[in-house]
N, C-alpha and C positions, 0 to 999 in steps of 0.2 A: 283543620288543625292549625291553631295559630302560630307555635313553635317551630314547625317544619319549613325551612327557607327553601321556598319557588324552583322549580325541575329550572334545568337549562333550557334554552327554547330547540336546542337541536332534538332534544329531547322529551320535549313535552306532550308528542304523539305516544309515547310508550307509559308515559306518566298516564296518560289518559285511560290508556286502556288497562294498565295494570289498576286502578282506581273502579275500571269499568268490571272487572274478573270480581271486586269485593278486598282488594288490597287496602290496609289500612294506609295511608298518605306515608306515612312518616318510614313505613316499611319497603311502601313503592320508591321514594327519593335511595331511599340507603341500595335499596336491588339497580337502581339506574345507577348508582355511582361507584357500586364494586362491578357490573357489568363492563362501565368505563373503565375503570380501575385495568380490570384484566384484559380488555380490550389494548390498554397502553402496555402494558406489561409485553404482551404478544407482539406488536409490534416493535416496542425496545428488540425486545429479544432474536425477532428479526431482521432487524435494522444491523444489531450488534454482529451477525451470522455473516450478514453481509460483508460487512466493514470485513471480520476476522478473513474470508473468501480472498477479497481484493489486497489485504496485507500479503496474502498468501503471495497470491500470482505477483506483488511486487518485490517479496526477498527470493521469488523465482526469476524475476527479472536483472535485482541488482546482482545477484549469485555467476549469471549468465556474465554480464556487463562486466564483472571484478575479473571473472575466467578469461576473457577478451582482454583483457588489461594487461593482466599477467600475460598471455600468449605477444600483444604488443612489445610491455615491457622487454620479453627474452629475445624477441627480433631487434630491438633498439641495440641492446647488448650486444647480441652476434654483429649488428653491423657496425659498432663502433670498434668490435677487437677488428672484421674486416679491416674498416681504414686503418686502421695502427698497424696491420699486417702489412698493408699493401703499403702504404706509405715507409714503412721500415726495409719493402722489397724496394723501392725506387731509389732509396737514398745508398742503396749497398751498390744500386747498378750505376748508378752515376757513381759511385767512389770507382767500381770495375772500371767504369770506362773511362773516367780521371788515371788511373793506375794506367792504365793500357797506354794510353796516349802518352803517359809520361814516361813509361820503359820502352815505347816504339816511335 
């Protein structure tokens, strides 16, 4: 058939023998390229499964990472009212013992 444009060459063993079963040409090319077709299909669709897998386990990862952040962050905090504490204790003991030595 003149009409019909050439199997791929990966595929030209399956062309052959669907030709060989009594497949008309033009019927063999269209069954080799919806075989492809859904061949692609399948592995999109696999491919995509994956992808969706791995976003998973990484907004399981950043979720962890933000939780650790936040637990940082609230240590940051506590230890900066510490210094302001302790530092507000040292300034009252030194006025104490300025006071002291100046009434003894």
């Amino acid at each position: 058939m003149a009409d019909t444009p050439p199997p791929q060459p990966d595929s030209k063993r399956l062309f052959d023998l669907l030709q060989k079963i009594g497949m008309d040409a033009g019927d063999a090319y269209t069954f080799i390229q919806e075989v492809g077709n859904m061949a692609a299909a399948n592995l999109i669709a696999r491919f995509e499964s994956k992808l969706e897998a791995q976003n998973s386990k990484l907004e399981a990862q950043n979720s962890k990472l933000e939780a650790q952040n936040s637990k940082i962050d609230a240590q940051s905090a506590q230890f900066a009212s510490i210094r302001w504490i302790m530092g507000i204790g040292f300034t009252l003991l030194a006025l104490l013992i300025t006071l002291l030595r100046f009434l003894g």
